[in-house]
C-alpha positions in Angstrom: 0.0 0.0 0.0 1.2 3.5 -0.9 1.5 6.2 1.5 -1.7 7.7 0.0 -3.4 4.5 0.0 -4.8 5.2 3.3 -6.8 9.1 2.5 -8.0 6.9 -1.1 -9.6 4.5 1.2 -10.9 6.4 3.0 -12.3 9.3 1.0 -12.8 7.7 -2.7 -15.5 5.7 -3.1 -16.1 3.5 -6.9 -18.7 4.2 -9.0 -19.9 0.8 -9.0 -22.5 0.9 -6.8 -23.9 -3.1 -5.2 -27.6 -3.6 -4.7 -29.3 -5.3 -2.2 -31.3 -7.1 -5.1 -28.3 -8.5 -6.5 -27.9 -12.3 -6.4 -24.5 -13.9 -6.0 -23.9 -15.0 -9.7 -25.5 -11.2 -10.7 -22.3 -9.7 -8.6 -19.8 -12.1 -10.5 -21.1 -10.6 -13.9 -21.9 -7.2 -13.1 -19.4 -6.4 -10.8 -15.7 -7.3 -12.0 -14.1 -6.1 -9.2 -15.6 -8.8 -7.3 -15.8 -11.5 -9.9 -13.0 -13.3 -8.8 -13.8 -13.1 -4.9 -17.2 -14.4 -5.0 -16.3 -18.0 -4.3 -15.4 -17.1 -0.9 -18.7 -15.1 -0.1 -20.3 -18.1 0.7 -17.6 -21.3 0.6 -18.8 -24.8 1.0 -16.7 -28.0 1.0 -19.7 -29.8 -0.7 -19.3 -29.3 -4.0 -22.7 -30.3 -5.5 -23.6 -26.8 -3.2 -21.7 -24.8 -4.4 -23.3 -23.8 -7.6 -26.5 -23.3 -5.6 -24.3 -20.8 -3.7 -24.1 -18.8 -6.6 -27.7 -18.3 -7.3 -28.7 -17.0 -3.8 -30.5 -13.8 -3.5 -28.9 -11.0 -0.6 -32.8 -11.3 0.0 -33.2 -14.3 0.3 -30.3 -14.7 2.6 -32.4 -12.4 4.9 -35.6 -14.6 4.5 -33.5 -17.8 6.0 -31.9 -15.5 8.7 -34.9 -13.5 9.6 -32.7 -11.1 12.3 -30.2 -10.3 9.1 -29.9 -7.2 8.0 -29.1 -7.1 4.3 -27.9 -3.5 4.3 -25.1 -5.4 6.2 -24.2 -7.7 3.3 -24.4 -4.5 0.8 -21.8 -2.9 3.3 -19.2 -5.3 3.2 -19.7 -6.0 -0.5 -19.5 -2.5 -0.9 -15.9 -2.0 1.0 -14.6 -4.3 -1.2 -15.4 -2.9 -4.5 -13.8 0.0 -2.9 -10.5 -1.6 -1.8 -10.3 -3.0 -4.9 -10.8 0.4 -6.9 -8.0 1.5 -5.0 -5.7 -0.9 -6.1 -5.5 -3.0 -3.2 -4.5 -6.8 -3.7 -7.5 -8.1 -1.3 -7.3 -12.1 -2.6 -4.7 -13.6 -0.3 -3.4 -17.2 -0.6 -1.8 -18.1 3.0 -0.7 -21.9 1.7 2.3 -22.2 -0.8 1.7 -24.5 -3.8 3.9 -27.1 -2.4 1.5 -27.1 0.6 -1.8 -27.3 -1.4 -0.1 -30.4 -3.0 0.4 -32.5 0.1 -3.3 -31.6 1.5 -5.3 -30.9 -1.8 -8.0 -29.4 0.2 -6.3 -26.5 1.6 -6.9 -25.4 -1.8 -10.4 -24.4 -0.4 -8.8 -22.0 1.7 -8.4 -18.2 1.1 -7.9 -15.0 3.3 -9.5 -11.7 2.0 -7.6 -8.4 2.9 -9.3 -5.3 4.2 -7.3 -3.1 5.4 -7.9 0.5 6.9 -4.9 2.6 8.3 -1.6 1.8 8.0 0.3 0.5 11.1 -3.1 -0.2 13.3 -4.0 -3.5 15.1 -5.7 -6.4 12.9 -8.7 -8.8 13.3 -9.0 -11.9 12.0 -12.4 -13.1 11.1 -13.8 -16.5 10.8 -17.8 -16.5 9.7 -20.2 -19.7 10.4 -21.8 -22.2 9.0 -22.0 -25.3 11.0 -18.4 -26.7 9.6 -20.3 -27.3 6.4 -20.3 -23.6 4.9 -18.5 -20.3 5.4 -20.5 -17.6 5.1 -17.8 -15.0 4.8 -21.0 -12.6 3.0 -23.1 -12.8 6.4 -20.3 -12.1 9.3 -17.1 -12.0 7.4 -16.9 -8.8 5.0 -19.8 -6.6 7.1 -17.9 -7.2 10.1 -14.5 -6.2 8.3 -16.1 -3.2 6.9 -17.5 -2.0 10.1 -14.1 -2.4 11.8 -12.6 -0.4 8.9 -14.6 2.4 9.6 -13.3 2.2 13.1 -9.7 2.2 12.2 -8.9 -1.1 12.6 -7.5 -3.5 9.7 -9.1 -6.8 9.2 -9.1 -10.3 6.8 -12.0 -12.2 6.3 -10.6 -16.3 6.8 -12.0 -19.0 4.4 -11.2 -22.1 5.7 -11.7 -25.4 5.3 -15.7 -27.1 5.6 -17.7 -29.8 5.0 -17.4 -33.5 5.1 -16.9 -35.5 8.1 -14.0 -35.7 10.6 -13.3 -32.2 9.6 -11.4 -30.7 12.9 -8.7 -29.9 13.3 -8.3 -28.9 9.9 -10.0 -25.6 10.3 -8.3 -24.7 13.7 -4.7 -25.3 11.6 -5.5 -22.7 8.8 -6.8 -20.4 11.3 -3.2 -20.9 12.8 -1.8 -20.9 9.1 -3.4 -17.4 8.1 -2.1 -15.5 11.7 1.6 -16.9 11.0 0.9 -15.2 7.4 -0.1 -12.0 8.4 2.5 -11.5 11.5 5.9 -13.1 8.9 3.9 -10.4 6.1 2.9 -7.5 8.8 5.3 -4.9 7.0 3.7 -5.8 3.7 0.2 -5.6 5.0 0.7 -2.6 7.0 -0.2 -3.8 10.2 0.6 -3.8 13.6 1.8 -7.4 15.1 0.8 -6.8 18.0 -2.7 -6.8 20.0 -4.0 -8.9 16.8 -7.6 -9.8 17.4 -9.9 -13.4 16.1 -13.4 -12.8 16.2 -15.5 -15.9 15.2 -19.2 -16.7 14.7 -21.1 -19.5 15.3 -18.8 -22.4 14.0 -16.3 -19.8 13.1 -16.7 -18.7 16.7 -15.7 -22.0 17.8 -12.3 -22.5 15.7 -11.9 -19.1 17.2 -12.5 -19.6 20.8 -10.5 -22.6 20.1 -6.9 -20.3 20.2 -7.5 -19.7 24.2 -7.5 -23.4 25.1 -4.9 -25.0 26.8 -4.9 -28.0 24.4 -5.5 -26.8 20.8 -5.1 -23.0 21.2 -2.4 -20.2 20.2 0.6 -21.8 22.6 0.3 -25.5 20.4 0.3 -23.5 17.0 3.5 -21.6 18.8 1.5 -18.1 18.2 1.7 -14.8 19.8 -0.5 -14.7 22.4 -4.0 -12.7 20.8 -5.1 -9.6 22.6 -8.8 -10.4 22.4 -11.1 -13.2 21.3 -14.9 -11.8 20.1 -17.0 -14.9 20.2 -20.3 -14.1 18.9 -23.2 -17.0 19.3 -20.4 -19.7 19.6 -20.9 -23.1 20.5 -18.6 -22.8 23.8 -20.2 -25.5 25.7 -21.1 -28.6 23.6 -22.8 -30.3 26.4 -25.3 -27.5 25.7 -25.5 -27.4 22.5 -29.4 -28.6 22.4 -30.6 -27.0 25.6 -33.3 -24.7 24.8 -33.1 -25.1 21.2 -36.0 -25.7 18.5 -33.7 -27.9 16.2 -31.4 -30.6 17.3 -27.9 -29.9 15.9 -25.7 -31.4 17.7 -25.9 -34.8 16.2 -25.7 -33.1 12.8 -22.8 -30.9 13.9 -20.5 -33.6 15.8 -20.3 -35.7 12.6 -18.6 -33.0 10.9 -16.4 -31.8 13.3 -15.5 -35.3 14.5 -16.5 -38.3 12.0 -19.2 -40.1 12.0 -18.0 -42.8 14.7 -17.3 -39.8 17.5 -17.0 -40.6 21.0 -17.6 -38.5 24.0 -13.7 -38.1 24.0 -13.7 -36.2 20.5 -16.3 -33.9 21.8 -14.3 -33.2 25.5 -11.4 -32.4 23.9 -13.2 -29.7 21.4 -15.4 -28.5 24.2 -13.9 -25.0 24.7 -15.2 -24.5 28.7 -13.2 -27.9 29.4 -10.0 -26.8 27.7 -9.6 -23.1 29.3 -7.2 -22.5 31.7 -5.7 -18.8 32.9 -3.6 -18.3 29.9 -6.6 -18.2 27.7 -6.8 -14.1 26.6 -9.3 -11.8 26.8 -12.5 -12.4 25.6 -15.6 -10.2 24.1 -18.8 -12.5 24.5 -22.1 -12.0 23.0 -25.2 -14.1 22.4 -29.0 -13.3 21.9 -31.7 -14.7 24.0 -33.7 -16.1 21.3 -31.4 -17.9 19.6 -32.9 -20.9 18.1 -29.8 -22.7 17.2 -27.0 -22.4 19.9 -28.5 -21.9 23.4 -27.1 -19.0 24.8 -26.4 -21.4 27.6 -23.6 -21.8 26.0 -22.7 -18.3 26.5 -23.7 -18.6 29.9 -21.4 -21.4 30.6 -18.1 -20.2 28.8 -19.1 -16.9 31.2 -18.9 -18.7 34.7 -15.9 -20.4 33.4 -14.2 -17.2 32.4 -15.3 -15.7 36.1 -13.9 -19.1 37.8 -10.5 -18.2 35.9 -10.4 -14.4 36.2 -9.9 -14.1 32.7 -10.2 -10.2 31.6 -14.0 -10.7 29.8 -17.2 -9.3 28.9 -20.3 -10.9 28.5 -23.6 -9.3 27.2 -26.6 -11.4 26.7 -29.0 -9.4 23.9 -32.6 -10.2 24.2 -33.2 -9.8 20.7 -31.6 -11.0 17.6 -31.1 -14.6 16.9 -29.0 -16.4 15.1 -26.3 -15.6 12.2 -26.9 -11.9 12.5 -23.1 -10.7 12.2 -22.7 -6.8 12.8 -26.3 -7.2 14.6 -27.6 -4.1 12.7 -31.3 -3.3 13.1 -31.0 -5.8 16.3 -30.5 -5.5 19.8 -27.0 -6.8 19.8 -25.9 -4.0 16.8 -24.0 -2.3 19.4 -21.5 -5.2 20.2 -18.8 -4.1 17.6 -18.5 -1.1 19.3 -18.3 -2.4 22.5 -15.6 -4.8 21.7 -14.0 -2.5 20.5 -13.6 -0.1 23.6 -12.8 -3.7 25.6 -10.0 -4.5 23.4 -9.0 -0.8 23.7 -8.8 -1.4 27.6 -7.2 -4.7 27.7 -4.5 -3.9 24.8 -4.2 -0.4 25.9 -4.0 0.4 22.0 -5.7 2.3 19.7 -6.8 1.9 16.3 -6.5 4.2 13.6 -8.5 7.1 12.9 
């Protein structure tokens, strides 16, 4: 990035405009700048989906996530149309070739760039979708763009779903893509330290996954993150169908752990059982009405953070539901913001401006 790179960010905005009527395969063809990103706005590891992917509506994506706003999804489009514009290189590949050949599937892997001021913290983000999808669209590029406009650089992780037996594949390119970005930090313009992973859902999970003891940030031989922002994670999966309308779990543990799972697999991926006092900071958020992961969950990873005096917030929305990402037009749309003041406190950083 240039040294003007930062005011054309900030002040030049393309004439291509994204509309919330647009479907995915519409964006490909109208929309070069985004042509060759829009595999990653909503990546699945089941190939027979992935053409459906492409056909998706932004309204429809509302319809199946009624607490969603769209003008979200428009956002984070929108940002990076911009980036792009500006001649930012947003496509990042975080595996070498040689890499890609010995596991094939990291080829389904990709980290998207958004950056915002030269030399200010990062966040990485890793959106849901069960371990079956990433729905980088939803939580990954609005959430970006909304820590953009707070001065903040970010990159939007697409790792690897689907199948079954899946973990602890997408826990090792999380690791992959923050030993990428920390060797790279000159070239991105970013600051090393502070970094921040914020997860949702599933993504929430690989993320809280860093601050265990057994499969976080100390056995990938990582930097030690400044904050984890969980939003509706699956902390506790011995609550995962407490208070829910639709039994997951089942449906969920035979992706993450094979289809012959024992109680074992799950303990060791249950993120309450695996903390102890070096697990960092942590921004927690869950609605009340979620129909998919109880905020019991919440609840639980909460006591457990209280039990350890781990540096945490917890804030329990009564409105919102499920896959909502910034949380605009929803109770919880003022979590970004408050994260962001928490990871101010416990960093004792700032971003840029």
């Amino acid at each position: 990035m240039d040294t003007n790179m930062q005011k054309i960010i900030a002040s030049d905005p393309s004439k291509t405009r994204v509309a919330l009527n647009m479907s995915i395969l519409s964006i490909r063809r109208n929309i070069p700048q985004l042509r060759n990103l829009s595999d990653w706005f909503i990546f699945t590891g089941m190939r027979h989906l992935q053409g459906l992917m492409g056909s998706l509506l932004l309204r429809f994506v509302q319809k199946t996530t009624p607490g969603l706003s769209v003008d979200s999804i428009r956002r984070g489009l929108q940002r990076l149309v911009d980036l792009v514009d500006a001649g930012v290189e947003v496509s990042c590949d975080f595996y070498t070739d040689e890499e890609k050949s010995e596991q094939p599937d990291r080829a389904g892997t990709k980290l998207i760039y958004m950056p915002a001021v030269p030399g200010a913290p990062f966040a990485v983000i890793c959106a849901g979708g069960a371990y079956k999808s990433v729905y980088s669209v939803v939580e990954g590029f609005p959430v970006a763009a909304a820590l953009n406009g707070l001065g903040y650089n970010a990159f939007v992780l697409s790792y690897r779903a689907g199948g079954q037996g899946l973990l602890p594949k997408p826990m090792d390119d999380l690791a992959a893509a923050i030993r990428y970005i920390l060797d790279n930090a000159g070239k991105f313009e970013v600051s090393p330290d502070n970094y921040c992973v914020a997860g949702f859902s599933a993504g929430g999970h690989i993320a809280a996954s860093l601050g265990t003891c057994n499969n976080g940030y100390m056995r990938y031989a990582l930097p030690k993150p400044g904050l984890l922002a969980l939003g509706y994670t699956p902390s506790d999966l011995d609550t995962m169908d407490v208070g829910t309308k639709n039994k997951v779990s089942g449906f969920l543990f035979k992706t993450m752990f094979g289809k012959s799972y024992t109680h074992e697999d799950v303990n060791n991926s249950n993120i309450v059982k695996n903390l102890n006092d070096t697990c960092p900071p942590v921004y927690l958020w869950h609605c009340e009405d979620d129909p998919t992961v109880s905020i019991e969950s919440a609840r639980s990873m909460n006591r457990r953070l209280e039990e350890l005096n781990i540096p945490h917030v917890f804030h329990s929305f009564h409105q919102g539901g499920h896959g909502i990402g910034t949380g605009q037009d929803t109770d919880a749309e003022v979590w970004i913001g408050e994260m962001v003041e928490f990871w101010r406190s416990v960093g004792n950083t700032q971003g840029g401006s």
